[in-house]
VOMIZA-63743 format. One record per residue: residue number from 0; x, z, y of N, C-alpha, C, O in turn; residue in one letter. Coordinates in Angstrom, 1 decimal, always signed. Atoms other than C-alpha are relative to their C-alpha. Last residue first. Example, Ala and Ser with C-alpha at 12.3 -4.5 7.8 and 13.67 -1.06 7.14 Angstrom:
<r><k>1</k><n_x>-0.9</n_x><n_z>+0.0</n_z><n_y>-1.1</n_y><ca_x>+13.7</ca_x><ca_z>+7.1</ca_z><ca_y>-1.1</ca_y><c_x>-0.8</c_x><c_z>+0.8</c_z><c_y>+1.1</c_y><o_x>-0.3</o_x><o_z>+0.9</o_z><o_y>+2.2</o_y><r>s</r></r>
<r><k>0</k><n_x>+0.9</n_x><n_z>+0.0</n_z><n_y>-1.2</n_y><ca_x>+12.3</ca_x><ca_z>+7.8</ca_z><ca_y>-4.5</ca_y><c_x>+0.9</c_x><c_z>+0.0</c_z><c_y>+1.2</c_y><o_x>+1.9</o_x><o_z>+0.7</o_z><o_y>+1.2</o_y><r>a</r></r>
//
This chain:
<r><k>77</k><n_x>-0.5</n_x><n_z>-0.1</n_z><n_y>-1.4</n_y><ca_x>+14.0</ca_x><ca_z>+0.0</ca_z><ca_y>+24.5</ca_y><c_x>-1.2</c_x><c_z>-0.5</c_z><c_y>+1.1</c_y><o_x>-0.9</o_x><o_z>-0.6</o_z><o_y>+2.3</o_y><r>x</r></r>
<r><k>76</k><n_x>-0.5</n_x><n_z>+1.1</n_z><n_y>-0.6</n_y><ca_x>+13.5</ca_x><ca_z>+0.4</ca_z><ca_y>+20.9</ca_y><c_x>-0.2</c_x><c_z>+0.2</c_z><c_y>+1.3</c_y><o_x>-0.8</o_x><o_z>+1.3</o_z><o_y>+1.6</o_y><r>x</r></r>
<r><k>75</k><n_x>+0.9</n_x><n_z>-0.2</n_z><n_y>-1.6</n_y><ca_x>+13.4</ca_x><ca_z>+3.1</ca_z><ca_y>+18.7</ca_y><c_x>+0.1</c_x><c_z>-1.3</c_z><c_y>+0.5</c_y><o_x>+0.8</o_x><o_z>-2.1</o_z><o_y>-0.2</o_y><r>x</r></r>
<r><k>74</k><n_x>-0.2</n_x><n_z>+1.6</n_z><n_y>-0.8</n_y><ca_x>+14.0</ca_x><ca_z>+3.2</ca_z><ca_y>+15.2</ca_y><c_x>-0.5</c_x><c_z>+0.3</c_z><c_y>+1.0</c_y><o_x>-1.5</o_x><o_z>+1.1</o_z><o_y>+1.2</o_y><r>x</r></r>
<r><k>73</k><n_x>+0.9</n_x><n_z>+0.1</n_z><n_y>-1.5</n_y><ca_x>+14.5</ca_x><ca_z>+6.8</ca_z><ca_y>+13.6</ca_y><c_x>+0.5</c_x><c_z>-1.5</c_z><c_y>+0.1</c_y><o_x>+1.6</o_x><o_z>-2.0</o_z><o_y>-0.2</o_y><r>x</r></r>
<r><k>72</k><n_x>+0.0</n_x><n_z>-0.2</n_z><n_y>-1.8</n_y><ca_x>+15.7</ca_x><ca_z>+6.8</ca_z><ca_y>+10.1</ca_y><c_x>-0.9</c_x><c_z>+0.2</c_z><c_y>+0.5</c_y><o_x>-2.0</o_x><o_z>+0.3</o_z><o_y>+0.0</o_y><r>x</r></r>
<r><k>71</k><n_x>+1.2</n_x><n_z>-0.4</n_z><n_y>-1.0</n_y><ca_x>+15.6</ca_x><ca_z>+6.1</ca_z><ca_y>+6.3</ca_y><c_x>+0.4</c_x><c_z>+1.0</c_z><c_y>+0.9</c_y><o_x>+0.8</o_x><o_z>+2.1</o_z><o_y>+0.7</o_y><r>x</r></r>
<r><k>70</k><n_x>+0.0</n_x><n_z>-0.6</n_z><n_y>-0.2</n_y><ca_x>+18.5</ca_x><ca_z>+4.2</ca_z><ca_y>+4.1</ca_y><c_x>-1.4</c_x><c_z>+0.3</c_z><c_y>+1.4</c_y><o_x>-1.9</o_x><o_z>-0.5</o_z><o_y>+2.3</o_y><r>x</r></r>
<r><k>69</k><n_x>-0.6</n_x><n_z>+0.0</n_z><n_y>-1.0</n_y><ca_x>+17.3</ca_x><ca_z>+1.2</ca_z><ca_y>+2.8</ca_y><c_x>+0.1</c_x><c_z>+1.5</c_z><c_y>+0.0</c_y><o_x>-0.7</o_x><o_z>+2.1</o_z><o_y>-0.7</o_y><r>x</r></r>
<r><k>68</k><n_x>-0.1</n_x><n_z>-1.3</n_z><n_y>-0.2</n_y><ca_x>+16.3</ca_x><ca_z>+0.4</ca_z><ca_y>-0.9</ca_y><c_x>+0.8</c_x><c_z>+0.3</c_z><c_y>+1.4</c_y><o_x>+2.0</o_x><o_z>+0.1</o_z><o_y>+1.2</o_y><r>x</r></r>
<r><k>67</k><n_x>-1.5</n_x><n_z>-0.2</n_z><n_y>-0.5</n_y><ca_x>+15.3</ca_x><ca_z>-2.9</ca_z><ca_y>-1.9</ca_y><c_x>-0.6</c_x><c_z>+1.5</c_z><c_y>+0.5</c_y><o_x>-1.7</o_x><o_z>+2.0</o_z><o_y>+0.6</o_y><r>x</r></r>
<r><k>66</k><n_x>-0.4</n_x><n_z>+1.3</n_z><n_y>-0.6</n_y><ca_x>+12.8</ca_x><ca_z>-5.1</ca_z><ca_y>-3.8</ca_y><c_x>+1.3</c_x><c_z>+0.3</c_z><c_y>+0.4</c_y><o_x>+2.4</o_x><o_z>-0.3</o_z><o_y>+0.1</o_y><r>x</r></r>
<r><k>65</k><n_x>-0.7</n_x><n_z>-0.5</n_z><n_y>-1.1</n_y><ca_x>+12.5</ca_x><ca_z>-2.6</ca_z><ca_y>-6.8</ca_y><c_x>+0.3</c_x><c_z>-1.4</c_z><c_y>+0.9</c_y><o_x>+0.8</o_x><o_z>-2.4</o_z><o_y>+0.4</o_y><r>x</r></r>
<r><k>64</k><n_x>+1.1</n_x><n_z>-0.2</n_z><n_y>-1.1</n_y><ca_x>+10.7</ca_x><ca_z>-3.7</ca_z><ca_y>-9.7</ca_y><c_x>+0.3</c_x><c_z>-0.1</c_z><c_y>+1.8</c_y><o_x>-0.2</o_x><o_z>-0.7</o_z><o_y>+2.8</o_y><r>x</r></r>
<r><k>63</k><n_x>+1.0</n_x><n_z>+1.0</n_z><n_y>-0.5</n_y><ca_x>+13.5</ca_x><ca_z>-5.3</ca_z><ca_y>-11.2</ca_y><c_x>-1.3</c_x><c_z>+0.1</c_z><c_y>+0.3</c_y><o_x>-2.0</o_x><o_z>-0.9</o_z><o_y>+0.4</o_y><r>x</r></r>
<r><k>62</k><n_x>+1.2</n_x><n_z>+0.7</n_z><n_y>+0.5</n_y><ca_x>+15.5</ca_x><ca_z>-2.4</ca_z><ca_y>-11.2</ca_y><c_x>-0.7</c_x><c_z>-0.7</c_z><c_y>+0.2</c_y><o_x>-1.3</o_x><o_z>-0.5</o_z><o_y>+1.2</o_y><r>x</r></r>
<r><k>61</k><n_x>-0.5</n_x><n_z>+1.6</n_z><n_y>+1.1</n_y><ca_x>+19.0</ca_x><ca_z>-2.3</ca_z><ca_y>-10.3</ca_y><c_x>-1.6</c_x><c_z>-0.2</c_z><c_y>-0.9</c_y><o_x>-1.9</o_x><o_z>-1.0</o_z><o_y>-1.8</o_y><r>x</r></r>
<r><k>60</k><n_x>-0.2</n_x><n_z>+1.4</n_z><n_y>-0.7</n_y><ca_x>+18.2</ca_x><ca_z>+0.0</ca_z><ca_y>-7.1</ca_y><c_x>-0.2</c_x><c_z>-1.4</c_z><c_y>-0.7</c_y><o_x>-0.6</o_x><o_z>-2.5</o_z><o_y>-0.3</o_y><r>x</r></r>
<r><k>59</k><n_x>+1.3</n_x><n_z>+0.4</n_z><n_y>-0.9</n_y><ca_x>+16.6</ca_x><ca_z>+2.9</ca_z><ca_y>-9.0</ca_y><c_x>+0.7</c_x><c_z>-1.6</c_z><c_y>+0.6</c_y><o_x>+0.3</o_x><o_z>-2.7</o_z><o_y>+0.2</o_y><r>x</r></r>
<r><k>58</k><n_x>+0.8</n_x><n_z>+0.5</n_z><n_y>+1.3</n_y><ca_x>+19.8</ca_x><ca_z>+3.1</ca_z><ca_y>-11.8</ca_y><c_x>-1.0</c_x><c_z>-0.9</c_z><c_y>+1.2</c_y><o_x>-1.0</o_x><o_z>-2.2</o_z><o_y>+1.4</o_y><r>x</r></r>
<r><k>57</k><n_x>-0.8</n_x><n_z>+1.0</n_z><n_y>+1.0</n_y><ca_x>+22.2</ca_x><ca_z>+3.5</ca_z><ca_y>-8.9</ca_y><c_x>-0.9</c_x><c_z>-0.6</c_z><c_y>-1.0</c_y><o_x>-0.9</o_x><o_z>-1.8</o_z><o_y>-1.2</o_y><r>x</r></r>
<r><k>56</k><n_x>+0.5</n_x><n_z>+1.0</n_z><n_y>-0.7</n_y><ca_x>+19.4</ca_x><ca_z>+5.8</ca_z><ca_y>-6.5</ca_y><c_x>+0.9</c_x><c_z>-1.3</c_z><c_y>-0.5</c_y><o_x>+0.6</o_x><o_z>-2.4</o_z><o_y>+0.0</o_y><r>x</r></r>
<r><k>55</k><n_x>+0.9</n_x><n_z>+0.9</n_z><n_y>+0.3</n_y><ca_x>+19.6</ca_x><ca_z>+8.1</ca_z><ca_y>-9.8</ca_y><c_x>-0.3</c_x><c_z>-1.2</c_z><c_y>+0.9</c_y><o_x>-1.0</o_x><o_z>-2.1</o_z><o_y>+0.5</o_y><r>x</r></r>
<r><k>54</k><n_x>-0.2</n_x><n_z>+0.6</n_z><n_y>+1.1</n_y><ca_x>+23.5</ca_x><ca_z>+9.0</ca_z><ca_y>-9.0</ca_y><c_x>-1.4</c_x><c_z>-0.4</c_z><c_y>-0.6</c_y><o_x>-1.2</o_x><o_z>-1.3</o_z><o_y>-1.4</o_y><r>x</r></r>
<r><k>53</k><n_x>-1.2</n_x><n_z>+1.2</n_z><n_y>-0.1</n_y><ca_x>+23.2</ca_x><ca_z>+9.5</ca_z><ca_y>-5.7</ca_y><c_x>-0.3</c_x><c_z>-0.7</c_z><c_y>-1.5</c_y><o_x>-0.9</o_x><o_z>-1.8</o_z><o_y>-1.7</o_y><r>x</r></r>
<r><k>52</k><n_x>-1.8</n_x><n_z>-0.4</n_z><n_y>+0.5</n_y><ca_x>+20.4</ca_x><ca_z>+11.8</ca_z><ca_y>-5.7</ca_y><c_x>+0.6</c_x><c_z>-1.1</c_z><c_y>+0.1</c_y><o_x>-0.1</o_x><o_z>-2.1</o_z><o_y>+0.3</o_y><r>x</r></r>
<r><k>51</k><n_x>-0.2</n_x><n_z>+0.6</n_z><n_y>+1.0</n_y><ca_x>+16.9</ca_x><ca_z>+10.8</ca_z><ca_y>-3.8</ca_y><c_x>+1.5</c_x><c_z>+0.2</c_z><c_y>-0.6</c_y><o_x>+2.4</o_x><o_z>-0.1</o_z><o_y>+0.2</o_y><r>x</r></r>
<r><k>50</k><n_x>-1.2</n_x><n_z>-0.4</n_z><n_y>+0.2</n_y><ca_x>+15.3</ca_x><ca_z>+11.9</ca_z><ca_y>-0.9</ca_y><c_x>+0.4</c_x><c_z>+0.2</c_z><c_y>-1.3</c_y><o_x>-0.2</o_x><o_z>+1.0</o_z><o_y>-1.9</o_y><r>x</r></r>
<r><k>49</k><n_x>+0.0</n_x><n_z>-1.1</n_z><n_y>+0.8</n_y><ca_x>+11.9</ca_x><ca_z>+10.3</ca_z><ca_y>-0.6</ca_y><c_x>+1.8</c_x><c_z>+0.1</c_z><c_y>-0.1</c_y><o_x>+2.5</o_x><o_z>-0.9</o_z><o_y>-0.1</o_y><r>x</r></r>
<r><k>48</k><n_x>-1.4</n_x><n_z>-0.5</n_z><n_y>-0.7</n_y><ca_x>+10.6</ca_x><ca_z>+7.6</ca_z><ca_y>+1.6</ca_y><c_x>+0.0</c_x><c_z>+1.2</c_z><c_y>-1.0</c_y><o_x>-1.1</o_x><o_z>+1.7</o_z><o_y>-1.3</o_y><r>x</r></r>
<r><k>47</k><n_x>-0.4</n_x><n_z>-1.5</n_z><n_y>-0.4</n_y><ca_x>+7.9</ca_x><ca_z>+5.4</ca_z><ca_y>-0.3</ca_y><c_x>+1.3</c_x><c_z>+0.7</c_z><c_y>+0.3</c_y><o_x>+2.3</o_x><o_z>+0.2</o_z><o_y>-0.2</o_y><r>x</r></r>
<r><k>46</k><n_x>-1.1</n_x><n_z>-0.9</n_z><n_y>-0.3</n_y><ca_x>+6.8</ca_x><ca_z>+2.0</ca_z><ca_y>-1.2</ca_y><c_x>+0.0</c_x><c_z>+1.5</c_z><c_y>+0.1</c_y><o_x>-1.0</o_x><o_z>+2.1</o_z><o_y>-0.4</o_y><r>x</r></r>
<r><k>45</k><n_x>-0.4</n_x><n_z>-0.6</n_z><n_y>+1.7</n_y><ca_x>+4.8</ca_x><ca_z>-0.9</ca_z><ca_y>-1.5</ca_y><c_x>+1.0</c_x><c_z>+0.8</c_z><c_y>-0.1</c_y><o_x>+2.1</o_x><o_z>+0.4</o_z><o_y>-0.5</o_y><r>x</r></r>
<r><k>44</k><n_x>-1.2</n_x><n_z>+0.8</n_z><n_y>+0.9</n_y><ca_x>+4.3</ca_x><ca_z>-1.0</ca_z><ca_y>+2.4</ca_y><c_x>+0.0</c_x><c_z>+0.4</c_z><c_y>-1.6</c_y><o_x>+0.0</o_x><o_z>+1.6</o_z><o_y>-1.9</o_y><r>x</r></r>
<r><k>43</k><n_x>-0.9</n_x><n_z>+0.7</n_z><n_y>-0.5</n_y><ca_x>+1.7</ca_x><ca_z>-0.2</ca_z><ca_y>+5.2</ca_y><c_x>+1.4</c_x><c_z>-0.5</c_z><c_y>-0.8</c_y><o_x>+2.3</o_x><o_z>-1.2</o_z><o_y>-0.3</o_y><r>x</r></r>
<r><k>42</k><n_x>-0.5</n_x><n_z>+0.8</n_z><n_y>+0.7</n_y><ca_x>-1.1</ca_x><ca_z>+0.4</ca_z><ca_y>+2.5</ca_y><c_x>+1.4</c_x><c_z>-0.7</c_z><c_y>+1.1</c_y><o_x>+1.9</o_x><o_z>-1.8</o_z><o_y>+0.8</o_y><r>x</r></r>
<r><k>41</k><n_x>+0.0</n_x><n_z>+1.3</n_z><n_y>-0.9</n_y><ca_x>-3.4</ca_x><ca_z>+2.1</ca_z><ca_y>+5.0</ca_y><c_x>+0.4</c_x><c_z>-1.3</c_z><c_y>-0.9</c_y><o_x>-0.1</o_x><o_z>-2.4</o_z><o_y>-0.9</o_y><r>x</r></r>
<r><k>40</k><n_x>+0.8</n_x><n_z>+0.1</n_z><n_y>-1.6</n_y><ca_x>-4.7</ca_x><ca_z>+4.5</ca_z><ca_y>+2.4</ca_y><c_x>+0.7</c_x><c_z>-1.1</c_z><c_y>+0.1</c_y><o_x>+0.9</o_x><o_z>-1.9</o_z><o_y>-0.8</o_y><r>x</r></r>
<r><k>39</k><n_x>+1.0</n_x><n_z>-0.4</n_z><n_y>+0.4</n_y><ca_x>-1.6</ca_x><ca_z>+4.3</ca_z><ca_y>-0.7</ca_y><c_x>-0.6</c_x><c_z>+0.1</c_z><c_y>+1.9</c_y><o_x>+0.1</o_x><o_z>+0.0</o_z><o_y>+2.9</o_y><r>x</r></r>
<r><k>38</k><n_x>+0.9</n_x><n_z>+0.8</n_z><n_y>+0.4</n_y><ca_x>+1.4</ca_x><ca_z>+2.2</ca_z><ca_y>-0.7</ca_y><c_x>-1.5</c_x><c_z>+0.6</c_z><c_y>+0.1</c_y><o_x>-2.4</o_x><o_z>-0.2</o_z><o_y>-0.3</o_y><r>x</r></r>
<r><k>37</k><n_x>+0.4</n_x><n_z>+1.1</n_z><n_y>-1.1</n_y><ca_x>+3.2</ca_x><ca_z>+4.0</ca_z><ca_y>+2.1</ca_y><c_x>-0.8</c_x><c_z>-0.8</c_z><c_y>-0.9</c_y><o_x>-1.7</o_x><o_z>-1.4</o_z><o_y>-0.2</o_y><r>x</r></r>
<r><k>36</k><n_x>+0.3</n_x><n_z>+0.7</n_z><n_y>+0.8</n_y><ca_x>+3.9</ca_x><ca_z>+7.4</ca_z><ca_y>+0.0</ca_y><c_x>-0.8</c_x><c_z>-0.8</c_z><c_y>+1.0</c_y><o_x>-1.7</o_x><o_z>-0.4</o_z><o_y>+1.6</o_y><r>x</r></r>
<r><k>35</k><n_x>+1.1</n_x><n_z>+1.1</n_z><n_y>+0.1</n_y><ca_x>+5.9</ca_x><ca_z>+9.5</ca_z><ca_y>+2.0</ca_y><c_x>-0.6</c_x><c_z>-0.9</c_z><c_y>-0.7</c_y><o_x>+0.3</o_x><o_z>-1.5</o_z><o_y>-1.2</o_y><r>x</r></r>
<r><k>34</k><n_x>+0.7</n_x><n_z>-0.3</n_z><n_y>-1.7</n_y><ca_x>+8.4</ca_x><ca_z>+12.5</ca_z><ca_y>+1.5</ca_y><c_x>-1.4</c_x><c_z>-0.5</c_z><c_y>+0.3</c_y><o_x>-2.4</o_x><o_z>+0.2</o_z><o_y>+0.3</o_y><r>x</r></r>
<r><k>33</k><n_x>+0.8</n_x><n_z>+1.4</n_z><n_y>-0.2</n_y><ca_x>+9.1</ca_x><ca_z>+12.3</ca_z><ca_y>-2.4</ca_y><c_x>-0.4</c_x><c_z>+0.3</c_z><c_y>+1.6</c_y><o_x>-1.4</o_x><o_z>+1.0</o_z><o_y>+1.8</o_y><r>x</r></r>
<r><k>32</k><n_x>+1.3</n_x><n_z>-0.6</n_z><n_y>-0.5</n_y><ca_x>+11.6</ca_x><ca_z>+14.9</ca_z><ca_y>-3.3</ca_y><c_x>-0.2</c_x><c_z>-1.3</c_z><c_y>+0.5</c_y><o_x>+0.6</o_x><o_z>-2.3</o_z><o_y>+0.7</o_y><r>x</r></r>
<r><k>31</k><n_x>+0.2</n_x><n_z>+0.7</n_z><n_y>-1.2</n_y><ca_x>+14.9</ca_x><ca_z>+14.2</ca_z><ca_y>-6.0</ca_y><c_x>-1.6</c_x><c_z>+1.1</c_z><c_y>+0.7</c_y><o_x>-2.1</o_x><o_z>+2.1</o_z><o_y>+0.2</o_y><r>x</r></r>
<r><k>30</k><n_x>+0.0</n_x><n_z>-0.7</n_z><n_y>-1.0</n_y><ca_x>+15.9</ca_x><ca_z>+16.0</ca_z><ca_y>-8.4</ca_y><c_x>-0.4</c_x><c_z>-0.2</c_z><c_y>+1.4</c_y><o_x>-0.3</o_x><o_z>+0.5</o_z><o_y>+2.4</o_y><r>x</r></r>
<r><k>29</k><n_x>-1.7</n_x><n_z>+0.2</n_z><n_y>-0.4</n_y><ca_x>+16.0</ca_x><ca_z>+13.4</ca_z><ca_y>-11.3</ca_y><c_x>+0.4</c_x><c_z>+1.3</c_z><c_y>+0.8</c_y><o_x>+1.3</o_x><o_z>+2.0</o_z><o_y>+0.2</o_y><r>x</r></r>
<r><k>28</k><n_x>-0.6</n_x><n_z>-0.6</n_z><n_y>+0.9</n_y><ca_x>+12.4</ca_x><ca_z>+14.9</ca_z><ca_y>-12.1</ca_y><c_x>+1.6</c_x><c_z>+0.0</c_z><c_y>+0.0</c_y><o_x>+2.3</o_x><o_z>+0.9</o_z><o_y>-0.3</o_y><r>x</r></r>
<r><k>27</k><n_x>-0.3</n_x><n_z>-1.5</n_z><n_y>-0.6</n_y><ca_x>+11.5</ca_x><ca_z>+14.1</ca_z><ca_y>-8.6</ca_y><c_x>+0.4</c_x><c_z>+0.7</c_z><c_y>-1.8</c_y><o_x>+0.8</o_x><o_z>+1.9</o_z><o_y>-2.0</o_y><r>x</r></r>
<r><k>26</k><n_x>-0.6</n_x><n_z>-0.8</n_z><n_y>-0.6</n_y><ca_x>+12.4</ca_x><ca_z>+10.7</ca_z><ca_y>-8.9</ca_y><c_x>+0.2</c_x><c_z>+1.5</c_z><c_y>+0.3</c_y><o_x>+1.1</o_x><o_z>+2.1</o_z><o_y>+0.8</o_y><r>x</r></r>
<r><k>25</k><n_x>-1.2</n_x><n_z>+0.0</n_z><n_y>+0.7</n_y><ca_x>+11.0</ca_x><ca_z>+9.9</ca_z><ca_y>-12.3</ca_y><c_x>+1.0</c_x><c_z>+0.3</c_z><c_y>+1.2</c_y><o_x>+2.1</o_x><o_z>+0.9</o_z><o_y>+0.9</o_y><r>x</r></r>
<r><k>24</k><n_x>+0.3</n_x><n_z>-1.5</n_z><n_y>+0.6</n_y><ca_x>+7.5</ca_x><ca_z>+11.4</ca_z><ca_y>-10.5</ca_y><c_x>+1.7</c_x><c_z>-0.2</c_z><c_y>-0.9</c_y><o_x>+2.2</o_x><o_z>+0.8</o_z><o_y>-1.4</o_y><r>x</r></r>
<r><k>23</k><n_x>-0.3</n_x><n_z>-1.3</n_z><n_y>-0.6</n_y><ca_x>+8.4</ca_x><ca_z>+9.0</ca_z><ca_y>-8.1</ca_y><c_x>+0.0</c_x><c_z>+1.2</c_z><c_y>-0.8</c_y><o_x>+0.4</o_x><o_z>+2.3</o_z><o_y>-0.5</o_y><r>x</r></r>
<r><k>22</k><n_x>-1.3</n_x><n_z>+0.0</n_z><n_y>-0.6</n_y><ca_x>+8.6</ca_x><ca_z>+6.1</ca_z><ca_y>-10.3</ca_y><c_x>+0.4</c_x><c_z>+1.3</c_z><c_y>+0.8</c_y><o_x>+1.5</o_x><o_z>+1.9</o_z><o_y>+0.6</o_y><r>x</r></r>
<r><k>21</k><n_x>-0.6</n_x><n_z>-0.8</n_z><n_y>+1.2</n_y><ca_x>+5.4</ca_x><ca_z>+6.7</ca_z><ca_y>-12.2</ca_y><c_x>+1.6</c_x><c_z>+0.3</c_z><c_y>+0.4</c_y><o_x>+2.3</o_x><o_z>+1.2</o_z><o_y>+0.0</o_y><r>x</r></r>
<r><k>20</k><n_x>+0.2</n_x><n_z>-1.6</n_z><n_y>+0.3</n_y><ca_x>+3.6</ca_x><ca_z>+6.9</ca_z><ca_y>-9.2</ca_y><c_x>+0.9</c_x><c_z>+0.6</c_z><c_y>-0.9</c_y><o_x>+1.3</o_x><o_z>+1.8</o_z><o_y>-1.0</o_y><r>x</r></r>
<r><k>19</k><n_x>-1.1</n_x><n_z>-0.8</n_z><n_y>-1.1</n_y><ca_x>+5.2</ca_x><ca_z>+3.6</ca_z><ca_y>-8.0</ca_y><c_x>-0.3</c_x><c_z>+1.2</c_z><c_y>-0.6</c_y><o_x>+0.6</o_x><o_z>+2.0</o_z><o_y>-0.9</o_y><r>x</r></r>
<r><k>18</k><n_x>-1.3</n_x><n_z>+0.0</n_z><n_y>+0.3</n_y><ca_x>+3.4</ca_x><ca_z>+2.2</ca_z><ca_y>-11.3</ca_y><c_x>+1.3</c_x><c_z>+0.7</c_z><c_y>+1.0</c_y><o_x>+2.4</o_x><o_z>+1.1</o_z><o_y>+0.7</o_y><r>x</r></r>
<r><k>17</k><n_x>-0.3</n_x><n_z>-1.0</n_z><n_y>+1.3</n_y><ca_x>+0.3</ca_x><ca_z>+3.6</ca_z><ca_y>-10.6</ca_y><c_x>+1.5</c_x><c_z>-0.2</c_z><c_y>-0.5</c_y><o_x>+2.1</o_x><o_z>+0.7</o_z><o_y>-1.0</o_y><r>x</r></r>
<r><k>16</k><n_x>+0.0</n_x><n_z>-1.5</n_z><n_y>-0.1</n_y><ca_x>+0.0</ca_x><ca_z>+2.2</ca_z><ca_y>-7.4</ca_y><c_x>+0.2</c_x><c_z>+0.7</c_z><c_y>-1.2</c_y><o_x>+0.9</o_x><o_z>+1.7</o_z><o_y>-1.2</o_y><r>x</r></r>
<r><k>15</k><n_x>+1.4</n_x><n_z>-0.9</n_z><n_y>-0.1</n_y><ca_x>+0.6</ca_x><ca_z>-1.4</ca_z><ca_y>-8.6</ca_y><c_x>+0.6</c_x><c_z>+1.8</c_z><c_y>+0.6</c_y><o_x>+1.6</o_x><o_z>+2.5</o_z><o_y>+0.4</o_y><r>x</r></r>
<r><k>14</k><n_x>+0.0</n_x><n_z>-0.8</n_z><n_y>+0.4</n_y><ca_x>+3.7</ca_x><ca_z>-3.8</ca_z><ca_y>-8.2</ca_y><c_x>-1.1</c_x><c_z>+1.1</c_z><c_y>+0.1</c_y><o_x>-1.2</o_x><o_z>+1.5</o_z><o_y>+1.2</o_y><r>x</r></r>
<r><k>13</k><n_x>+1.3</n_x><n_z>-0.3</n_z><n_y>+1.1</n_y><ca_x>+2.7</ca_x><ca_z>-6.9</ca_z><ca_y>-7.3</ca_y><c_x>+0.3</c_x><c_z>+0.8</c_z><c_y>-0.6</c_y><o_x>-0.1</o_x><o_z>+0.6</o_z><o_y>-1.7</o_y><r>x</r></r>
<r><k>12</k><n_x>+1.8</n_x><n_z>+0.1</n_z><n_y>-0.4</n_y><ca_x>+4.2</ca_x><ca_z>-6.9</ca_z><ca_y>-3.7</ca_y><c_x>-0.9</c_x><c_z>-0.1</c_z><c_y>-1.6</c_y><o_x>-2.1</o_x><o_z>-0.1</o_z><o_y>-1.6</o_y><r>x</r></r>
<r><k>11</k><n_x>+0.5</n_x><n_z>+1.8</n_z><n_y>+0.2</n_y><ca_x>+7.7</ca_x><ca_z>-6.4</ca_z><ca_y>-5.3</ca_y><c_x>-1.6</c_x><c_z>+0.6</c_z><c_y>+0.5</c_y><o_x>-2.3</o_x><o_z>+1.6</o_z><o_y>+0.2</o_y><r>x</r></r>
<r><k>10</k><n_x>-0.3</n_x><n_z>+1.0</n_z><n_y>+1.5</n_y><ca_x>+9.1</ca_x><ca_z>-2.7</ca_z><ca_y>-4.6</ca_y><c_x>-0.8</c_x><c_z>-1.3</c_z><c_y>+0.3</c_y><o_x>-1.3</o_x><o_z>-1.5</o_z><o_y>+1.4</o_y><r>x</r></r>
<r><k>9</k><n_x>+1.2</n_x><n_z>+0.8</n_z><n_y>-0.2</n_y><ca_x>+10.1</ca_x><ca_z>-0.9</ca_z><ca_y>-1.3</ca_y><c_x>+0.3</c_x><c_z>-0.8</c_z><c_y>-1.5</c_y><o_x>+1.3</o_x><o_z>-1.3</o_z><o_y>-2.0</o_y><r>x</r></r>
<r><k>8</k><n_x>+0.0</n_x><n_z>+0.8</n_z><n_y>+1.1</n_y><ca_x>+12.0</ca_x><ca_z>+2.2</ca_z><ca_y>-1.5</ca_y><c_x>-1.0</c_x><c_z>-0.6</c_z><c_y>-0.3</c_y><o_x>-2.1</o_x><o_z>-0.1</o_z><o_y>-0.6</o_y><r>x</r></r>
<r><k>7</k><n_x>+1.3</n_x><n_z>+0.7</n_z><n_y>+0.3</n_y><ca_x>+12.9</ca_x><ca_z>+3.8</ca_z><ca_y>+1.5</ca_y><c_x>-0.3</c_x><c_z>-0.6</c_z><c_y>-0.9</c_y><o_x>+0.5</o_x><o_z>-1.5</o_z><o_y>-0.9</o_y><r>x</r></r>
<r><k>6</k><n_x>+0.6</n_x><n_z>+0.9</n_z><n_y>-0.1</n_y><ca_x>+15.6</ca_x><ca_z>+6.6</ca_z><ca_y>+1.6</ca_y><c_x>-1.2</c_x><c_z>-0.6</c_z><c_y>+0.0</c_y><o_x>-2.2</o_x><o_z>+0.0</o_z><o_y>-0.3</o_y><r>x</r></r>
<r><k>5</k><n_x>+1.6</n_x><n_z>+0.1</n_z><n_y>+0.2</n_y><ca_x>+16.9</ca_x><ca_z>+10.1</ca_z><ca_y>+2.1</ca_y><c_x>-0.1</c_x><c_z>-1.4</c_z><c_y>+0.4</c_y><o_x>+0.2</o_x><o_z>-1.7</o_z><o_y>+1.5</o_y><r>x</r></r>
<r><k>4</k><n_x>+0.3</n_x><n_z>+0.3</n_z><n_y>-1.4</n_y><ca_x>+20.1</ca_x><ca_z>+11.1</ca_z><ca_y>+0.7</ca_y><c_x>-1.6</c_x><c_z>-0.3</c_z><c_y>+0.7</c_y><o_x>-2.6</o_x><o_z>+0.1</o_z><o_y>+0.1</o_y><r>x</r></r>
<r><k>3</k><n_x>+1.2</n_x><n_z>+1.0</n_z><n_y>+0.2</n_y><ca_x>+21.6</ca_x><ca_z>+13.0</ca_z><ca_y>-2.4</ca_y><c_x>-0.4</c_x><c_z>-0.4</c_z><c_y>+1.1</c_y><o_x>+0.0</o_x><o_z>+0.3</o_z><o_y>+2.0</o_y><r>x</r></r>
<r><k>2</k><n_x>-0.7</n_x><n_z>+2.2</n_z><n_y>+0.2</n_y><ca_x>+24.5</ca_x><ca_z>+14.4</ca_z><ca_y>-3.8</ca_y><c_x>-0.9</c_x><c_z>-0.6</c_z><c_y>+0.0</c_y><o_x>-1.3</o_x><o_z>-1.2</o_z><o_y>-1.0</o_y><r>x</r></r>
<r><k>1</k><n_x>-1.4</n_x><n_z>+0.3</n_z><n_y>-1.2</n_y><ca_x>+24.0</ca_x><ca_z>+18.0</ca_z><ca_y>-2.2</ca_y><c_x>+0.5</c_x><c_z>-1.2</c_z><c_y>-0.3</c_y><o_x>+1.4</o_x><o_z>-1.9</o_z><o_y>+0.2</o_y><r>x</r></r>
<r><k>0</k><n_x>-0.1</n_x><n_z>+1.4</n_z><n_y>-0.1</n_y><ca_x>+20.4</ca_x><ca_z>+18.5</ca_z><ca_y>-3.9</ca_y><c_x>+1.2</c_x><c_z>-0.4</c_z><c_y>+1.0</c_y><o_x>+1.0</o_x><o_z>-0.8</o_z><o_y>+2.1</o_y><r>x</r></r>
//
């Protein structure tokens, strides 16, 4: 995976678990790997962190599921 990075990918609040499921599993067939899955238990976001090729995080972005896609870090604060 040398053309690829690791982000967050948050979709529309009515997007279902099964439908992220299907999304990651089209990530990791791209190449990609799925780190976190935030929609599920606590439910802290419609989403998930996973490392993602360049060239599928192009298609992933322009979909109208998709709210937005940030690059994934450390936050600290002071």
């Amino acid at each position: 995976m040398s053309d690829s990075g690791k982000f967050i990918v948050v979709f529309k609040d009515h997007v279902t678990s099964e439908q992220i499921s299907k999304y990651a599993a089209e990530v990791k067939a791209a190449g990609g790997e799925i780190k976190d899955r935030y929609d599920e238990g606590a439910g802290i976001l419609n989403g998930f962190s996973a490392t993602i090729p360049s060239s599928f995080k192009a298609s992933l972005a322009g979909d109208d599921l998709v709210s937005y896609i940030e690059p994934d870090g450390v936050v600290t604060i002071q």
